[in-house]
C-alpha positions as CSV (number, residue, x, y, z in Angstrom):
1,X,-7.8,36.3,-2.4
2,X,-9.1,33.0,-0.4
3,X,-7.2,31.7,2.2
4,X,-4.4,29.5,2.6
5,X,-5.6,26.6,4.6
6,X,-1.8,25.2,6.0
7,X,-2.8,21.4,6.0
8,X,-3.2,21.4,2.4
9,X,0.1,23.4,2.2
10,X,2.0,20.6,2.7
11,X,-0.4,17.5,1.6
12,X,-0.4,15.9,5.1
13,X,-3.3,13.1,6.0
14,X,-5.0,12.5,8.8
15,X,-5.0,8.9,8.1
16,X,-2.9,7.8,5.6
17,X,-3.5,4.0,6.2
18,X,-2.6,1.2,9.1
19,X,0.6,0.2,7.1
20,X,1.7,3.8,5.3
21,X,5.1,4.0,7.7
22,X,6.6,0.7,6.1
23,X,9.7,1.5,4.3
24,X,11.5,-2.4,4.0
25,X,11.9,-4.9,6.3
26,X,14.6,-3.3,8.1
27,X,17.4,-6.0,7.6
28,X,21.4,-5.3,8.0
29,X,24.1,-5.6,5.4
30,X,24.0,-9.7,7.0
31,X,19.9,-10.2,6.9
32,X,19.5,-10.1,10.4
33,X,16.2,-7.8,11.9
34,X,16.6,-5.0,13.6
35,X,14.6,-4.2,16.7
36,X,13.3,-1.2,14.6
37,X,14.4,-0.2,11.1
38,X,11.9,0.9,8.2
39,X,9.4,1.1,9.9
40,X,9.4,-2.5,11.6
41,X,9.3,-3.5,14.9
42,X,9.9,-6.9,16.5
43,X,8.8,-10.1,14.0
44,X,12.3,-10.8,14.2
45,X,12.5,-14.4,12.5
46,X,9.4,-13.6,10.1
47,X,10.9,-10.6,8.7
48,X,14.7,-12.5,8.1
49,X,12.5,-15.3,6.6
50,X,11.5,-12.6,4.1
51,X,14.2,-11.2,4.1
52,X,15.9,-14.4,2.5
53,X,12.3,-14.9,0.4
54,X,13.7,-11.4,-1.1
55,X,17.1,-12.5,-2.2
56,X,15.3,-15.7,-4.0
57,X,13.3,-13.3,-6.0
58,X,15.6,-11.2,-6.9
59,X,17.9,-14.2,-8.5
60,X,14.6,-15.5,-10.0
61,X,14.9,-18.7,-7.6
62,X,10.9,-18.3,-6.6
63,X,9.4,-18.7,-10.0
64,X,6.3,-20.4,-9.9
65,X,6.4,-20.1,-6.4
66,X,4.4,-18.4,-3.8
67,X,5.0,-17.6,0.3
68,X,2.3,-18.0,3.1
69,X,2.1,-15.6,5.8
70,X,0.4,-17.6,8.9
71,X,-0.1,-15.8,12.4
72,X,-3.3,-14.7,14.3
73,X,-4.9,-11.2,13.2
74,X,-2.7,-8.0,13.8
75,X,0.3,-9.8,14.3
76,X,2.1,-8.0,11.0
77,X,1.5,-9.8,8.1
78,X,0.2,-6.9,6.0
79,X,3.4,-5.3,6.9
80,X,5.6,-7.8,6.1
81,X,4.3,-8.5,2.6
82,X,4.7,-4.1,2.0
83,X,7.8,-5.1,3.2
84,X,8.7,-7.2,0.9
85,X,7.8,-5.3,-2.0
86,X,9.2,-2.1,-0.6
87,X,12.7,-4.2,-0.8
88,X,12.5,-5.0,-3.9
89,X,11.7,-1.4,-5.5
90,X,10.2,2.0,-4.8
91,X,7.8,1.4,-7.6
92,X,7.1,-2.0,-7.5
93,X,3.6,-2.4,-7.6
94,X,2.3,-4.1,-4.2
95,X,-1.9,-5.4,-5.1
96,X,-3.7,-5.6,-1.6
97,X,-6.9,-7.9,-2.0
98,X,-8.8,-9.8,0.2
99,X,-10.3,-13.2,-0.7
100,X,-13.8,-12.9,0.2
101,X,-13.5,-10.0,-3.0
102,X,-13.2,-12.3,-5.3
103,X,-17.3,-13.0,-5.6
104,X,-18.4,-10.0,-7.1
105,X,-21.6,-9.5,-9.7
106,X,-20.0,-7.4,-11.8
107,X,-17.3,-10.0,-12.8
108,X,-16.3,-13.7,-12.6
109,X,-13.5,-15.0,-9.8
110,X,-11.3,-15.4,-12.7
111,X,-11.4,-12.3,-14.4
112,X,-11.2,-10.7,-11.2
113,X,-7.7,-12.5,-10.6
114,X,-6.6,-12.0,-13.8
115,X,-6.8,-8.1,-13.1
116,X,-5.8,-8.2,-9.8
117,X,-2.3,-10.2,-11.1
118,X,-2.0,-7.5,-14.0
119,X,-2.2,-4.9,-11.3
120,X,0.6,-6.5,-9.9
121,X,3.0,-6.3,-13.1
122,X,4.6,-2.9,-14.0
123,X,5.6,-1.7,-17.0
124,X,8.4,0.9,-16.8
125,X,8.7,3.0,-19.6
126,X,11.6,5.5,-20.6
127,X,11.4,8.3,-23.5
128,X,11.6,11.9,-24.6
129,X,8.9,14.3,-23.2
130,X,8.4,17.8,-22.2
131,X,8.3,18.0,-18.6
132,X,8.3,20.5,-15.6
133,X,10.9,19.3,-13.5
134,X,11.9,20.9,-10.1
135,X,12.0,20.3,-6.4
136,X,7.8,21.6,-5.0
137,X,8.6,25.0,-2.9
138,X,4.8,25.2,-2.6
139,X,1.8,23.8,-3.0
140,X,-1.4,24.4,-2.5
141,X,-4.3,21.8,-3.5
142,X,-7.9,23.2,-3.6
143,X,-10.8,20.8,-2.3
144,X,-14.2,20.4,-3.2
145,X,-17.2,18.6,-1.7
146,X,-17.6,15.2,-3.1
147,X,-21.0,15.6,-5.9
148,X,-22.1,12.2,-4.3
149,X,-21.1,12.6,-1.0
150,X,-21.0,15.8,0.7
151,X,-19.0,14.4,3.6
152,X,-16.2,13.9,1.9
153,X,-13.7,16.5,0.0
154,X,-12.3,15.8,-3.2
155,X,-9.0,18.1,-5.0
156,X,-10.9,20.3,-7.7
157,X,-7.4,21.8,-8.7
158,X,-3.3,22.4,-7.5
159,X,-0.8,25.3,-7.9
160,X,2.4,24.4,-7.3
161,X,5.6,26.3,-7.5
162,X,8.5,24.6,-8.8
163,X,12.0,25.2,-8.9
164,X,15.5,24.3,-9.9
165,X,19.1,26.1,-9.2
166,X,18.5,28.4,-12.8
167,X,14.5,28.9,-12.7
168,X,11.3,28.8,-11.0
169,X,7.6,28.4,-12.3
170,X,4.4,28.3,-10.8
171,X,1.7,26.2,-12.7
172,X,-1.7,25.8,-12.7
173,X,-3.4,22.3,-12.9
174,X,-6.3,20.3,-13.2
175,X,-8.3,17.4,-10.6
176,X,-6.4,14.4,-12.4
177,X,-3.0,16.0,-11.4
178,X,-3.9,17.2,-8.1
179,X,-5.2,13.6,-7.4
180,X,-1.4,12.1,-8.1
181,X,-0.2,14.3,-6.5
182,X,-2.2,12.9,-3.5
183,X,-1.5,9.3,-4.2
184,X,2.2,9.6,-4.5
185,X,2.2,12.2,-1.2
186,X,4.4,15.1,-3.0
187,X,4.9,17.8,-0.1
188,X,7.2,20.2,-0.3
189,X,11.3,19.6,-1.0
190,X,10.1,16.5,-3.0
191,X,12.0,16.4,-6.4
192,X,8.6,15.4,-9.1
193,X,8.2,15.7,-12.8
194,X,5.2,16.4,-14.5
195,X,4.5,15.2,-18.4
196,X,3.2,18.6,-19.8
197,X,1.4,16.6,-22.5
198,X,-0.1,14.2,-20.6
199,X,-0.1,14.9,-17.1
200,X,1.5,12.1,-15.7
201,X,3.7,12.9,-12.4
202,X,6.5,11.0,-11.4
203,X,8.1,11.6,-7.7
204,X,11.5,11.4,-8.4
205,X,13.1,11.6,-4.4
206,X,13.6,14.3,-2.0
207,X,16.2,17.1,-1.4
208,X,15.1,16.9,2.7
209,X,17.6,14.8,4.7
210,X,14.7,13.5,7.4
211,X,12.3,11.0,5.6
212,X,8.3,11.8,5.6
213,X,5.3,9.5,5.7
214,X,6.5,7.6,2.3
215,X,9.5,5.7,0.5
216,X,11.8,8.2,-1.2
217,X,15.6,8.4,-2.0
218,X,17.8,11.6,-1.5
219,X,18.5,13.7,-4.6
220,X,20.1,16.9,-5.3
221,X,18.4,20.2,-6.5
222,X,18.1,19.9,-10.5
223,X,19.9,22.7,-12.7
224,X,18.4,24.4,-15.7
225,X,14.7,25.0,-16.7
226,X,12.2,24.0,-15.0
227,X,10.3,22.7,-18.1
228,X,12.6,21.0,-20.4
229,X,12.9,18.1,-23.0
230,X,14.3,14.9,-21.4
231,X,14.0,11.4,-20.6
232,X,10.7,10.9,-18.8
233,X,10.3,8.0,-16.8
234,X,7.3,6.3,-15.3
235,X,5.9,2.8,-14.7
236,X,2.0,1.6,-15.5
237,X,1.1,-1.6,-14.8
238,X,-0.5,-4.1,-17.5
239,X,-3.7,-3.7,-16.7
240,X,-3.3,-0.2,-17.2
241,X,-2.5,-0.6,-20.5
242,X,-5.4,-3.2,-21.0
243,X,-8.5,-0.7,-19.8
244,X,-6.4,1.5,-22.4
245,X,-6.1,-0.5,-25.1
246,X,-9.8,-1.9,-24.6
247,X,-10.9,1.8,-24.9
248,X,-8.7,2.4,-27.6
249,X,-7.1,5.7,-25.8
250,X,-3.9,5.2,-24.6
251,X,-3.9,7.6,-21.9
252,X,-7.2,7.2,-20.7
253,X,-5.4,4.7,-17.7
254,X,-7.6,6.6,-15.0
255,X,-11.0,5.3,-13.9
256,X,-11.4,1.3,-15.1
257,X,-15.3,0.9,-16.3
258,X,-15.2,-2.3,-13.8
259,X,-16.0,-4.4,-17.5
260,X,-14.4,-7.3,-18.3
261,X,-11.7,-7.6,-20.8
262,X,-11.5,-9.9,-23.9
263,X,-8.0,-12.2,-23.8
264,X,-7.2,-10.7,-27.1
265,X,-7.1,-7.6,-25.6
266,X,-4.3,-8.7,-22.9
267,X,-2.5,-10.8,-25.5
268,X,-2.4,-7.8,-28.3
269,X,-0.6,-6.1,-24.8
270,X,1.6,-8.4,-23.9
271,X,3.1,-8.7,-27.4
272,X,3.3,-4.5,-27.3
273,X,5.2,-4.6,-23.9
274,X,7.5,-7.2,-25.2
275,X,8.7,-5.2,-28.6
276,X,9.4,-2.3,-26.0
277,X,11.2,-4.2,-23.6
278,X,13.5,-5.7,-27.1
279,X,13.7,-2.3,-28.4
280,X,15.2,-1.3,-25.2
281,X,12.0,1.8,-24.7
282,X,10.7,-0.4,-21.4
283,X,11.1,-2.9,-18.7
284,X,9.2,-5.1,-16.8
285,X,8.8,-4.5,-13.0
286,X,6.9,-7.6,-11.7
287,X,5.0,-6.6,-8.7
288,X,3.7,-7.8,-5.4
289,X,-0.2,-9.3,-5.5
290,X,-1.1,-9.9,-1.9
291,X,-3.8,-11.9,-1.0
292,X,-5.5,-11.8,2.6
293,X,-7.8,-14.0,4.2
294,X,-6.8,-16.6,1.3
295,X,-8.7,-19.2,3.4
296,X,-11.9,-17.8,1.9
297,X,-10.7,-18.5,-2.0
298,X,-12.4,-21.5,-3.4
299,X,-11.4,-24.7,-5.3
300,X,-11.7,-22.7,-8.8
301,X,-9.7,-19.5,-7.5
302,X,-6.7,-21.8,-6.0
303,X,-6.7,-23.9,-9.3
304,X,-6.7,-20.7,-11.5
305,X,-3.8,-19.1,-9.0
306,X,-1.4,-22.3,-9.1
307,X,-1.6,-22.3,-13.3
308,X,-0.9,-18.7,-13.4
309,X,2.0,-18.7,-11.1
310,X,3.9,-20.2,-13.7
311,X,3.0,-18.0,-16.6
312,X,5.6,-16.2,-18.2
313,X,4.4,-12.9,-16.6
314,X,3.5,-13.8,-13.1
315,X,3.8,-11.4,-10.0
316,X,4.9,-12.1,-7.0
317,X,2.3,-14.4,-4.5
318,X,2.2,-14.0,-1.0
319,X,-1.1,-15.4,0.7
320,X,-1.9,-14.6,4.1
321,X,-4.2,-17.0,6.9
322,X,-5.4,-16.8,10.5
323,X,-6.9,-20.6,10.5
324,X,-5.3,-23.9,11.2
325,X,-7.1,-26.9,9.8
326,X,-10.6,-25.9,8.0
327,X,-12.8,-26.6,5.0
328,X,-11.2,-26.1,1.5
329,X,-14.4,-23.3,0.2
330,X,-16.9,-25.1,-2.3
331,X,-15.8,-28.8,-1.4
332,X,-16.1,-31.0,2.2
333,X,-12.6,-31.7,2.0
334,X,-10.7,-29.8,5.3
335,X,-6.7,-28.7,4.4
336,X,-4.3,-27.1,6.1
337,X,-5.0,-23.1,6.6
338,X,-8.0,-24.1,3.9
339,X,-5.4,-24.3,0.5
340,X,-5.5,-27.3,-1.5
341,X,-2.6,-29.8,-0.4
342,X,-0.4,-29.4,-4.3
343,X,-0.7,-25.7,-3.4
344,X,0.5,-25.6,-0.8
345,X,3.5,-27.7,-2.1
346,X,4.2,-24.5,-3.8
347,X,4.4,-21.9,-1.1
348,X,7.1,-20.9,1.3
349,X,5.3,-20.6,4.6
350,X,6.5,-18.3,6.9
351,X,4.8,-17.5,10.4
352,X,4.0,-14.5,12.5
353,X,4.0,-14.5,16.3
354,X,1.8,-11.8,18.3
355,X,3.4,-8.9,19.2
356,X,5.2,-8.3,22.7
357,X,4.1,-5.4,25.3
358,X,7.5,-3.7,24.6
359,X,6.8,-4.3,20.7
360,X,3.6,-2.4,21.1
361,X,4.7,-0.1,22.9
362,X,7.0,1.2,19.6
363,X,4.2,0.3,17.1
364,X,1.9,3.1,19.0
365,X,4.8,5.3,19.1
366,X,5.5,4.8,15.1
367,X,1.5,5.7,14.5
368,X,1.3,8.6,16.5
369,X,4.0,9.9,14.7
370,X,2.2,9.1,11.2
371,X,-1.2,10.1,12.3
372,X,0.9,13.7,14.0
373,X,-0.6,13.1,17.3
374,X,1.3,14.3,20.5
375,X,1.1,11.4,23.1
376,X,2.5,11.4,27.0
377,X,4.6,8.2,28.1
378,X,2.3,7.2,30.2
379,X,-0.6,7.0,27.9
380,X,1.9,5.0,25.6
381,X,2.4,2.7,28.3
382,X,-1.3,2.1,29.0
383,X,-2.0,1.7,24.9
384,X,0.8,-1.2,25.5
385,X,-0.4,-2.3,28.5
386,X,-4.3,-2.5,26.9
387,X,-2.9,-4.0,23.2
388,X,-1.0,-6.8,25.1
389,X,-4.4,-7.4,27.0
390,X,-6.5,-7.1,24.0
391,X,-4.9,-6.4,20.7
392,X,-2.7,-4.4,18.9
393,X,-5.4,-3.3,16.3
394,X,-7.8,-1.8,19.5
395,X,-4.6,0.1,21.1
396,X,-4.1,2.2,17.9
397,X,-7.0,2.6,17.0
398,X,-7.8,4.5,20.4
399,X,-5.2,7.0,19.2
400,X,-7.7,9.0,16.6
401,X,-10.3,9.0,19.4
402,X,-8.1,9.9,22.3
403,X,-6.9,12.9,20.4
404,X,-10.1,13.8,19.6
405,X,-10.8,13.9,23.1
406,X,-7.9,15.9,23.8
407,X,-9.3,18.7,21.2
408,X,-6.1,18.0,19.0
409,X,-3.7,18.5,22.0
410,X,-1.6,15.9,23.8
411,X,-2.9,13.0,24.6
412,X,-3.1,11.8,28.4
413,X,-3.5,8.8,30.1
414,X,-7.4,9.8,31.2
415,X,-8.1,10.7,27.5
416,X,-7.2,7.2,25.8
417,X,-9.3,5.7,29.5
418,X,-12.3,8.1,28.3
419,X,-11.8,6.4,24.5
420,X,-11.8,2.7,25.8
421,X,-15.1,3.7,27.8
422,X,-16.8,4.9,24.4
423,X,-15.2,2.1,22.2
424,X,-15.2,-1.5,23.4
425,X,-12.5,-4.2,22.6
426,X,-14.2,-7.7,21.4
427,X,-14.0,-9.5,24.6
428,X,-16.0,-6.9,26.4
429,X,-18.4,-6.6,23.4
430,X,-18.9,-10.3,23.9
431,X,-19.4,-10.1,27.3
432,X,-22.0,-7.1,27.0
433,X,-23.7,-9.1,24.6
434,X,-24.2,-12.3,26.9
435,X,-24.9,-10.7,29.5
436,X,-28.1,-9.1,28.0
437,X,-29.1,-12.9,26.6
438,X,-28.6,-13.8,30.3
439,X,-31.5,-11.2,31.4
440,X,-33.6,-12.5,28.1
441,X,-33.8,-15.7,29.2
């Protein structure tokens, strides 16, 4: 009988990404920011700004709309927008691009756009199915090395014990599964169902009273069996349904060939998803799509994104900028952060500040909890100390090294030191750089 290797136990990562702690915007009952709360720290008149951007949306003022995130790099406004769409939903879909992706070979800007705005749009849908239902009291995901990269370990398969107040079952299942699973970060005490046609998991909260690395509401143990008939619910997005549609299987919503899709196609959808929603079956969960670096979108990519704003299904806009006054891309005409002057008559902008030594100082703390590093004070204090002098982006990312250099143990002053001798910030990379021109020349 192999082993039972305990990190896979209880599906923890390493890395689960820069922003995986961000659980709202951490508002009171008033709008005003907390200090800390969700996951937020400092940003105190951005995150009220959004905060107020959140109520528009939800009374449907911001139709047609967008907001602007403007601040210098690291300075939160990633986290901000996750905010944002963390307030508005646990499954509201939240699209990350960056504008420099829009110029791909495989596809035009457009299509790309189109897809990305789709991704954005959920569809949730509510019916009778056969599913396994319980709270996880194990589970165990096997990994395999990647075929195409043997660096990298992929799920191959998951058993999983499940159990209610009546019954417990343990299942068996397949790479598809286990990688859900993995994406929606079920560890044990999580409440999840699992379609036992189709093998679609939905997380449904948690029956732990401490929160984990993700989003999730408190819920009580279910009674009964653990696989049952009831109502299923889960929530696709549209361009789910359109790689379905265009293959003509409606559960093939997977792996997207990267091909682009006929308008027919997306119209033939949207007509689908409106008889559900007027049947009463579905209901439309418009989404974040988050745009960074927007000042690399051209003429054609603004024009496209200011029409489709005001279609009938639109997501959410939120554009983020580090410049000031520089060329609009593919013309000679310079704008404001780059964006054509009538769109920007359309966007609420809202600015971020950089962060404060004692702001940092919590923002390491938050990511050494997420990444499960053990730190000393004083090695948080010198990570402030050196994200105030360089940035906040170089002090945590010293906390993967240092820990590495403390063989998985706590983390000392001297260890993060020995990591900022190894790894250079960009003003000493500069400085190394002109310093070997000097000898050159």
């Amino acid at each position: 009988m192999p082993a039972v290797i305990e990190e896979v136990a209880k599906v923890s990562f390493e890395r689960v990404g820069m922003h995986s702690h961000i659980r709202g915007l951490g508002l009171d009952e008033n709008g005003r920011a907390k200090f800390i709360a969700d996951g937020m720290v400092g940003q105190v008149k951005a995150r009220e700004a959004a905060g107020i951007a959140v109520e528009l949306i939800k009374r449907g003022k911001l139709a047609g709309k967008g907001i602007l995130l403007v601040g210098p790099t690291g300075s939160g406004k990633t986290a901000i927008a996750m905010g944002i769409a963390r307030e508005l939903g646990e499954d509201v879909p939240f699209v990350q691009i960056a504008g420099s992706e829009i110029y791909s070979a495989e596809v035009n800007k457009t299509e790309f756009l189109k897809q990305a705005m789709r991704r954005a749009i959920g569809v949730r849908i509510s019916e009778e199915r056969k599913v396994y239902e319980g709270e996880v009291k194990k589970i165990e995901i096997r990994r395999t090395r990647h075929p195409f990269n043997p660096y990298v370990e992929i799920p191959e398969s998951v058993i999983i014990t499940l159990r209610t107040k009546d019954d417990e079952k343990t299942i068996r299942a397949g790479r598809e599964i286990a990688y859900q699973l993995m994406e929606l970060g079920v560890e044990e005490g999580d409440v999840i169902q699992i379609d036992a046609e189709t093998g679609r998991v939905s997380k449904v909260g948690t029956t732990k009273e401490e929160e984990g690395l993700f989003f999730k509401r408190k819920v009580n143990l279910p009674s009964g069996p653990v696989l049952k008939i009831k109502e299923f619910t889960y929530t696709v997005t549209l361009h789910d349904l359109d790689v379905a549609n265009a293959r003509g299987n409606i559960f093939g919503l997977l792996f997207s060939t990267g091909a682009e899709i006929s308008d027919e196609i997306r119209q033939r959808v949207d007509e689908t998803v409106k008889s559900w929603i007027e049947e009463g079956r579905a209901t439309l969960v418009p989404g974040v799509l988050f745009i960074d670096e927007c000042h690399m979108l051209d003429i054609e990519a603004f024009s496209f994104l200011a029409r489709a704003m005001e279609g009938e299904l639109a997501p959410i806009l939120i554009l983020a900028t580090n410049r000031g006054r520089t060329k609009i891309r593919g013309t000679d005409i310079e704008a404001p952060h780059g964006i054509p002057l009538d769109m920007l008559d359309r966007l609420l902008i809202i600015n971020t500040e950089p962060y404060r030594k004692e702001e940092i100082r919590e923002i390491v703390k938050i990511r050494a909890r997420e990444e499960k590093i053990e730190v000393s004070e004083e090695a948080i204090e010198y990570l402030a100390e050196l994200g105030e002098k360089t940035s906040l982006r170089y002090a945590v990312q010293l906390l993967a090294p240092a820990s590495v250099l403390a063989r998985g143990g706590r983390v000392e002053r001297e260890h993060v030191e020995k990591a900022k001798e190894y790894f250079a910030d960009i003003k000493r990379s500069i400085e190394f750089v002109e310093k070997l021109e000097g000898m050159l020349s």
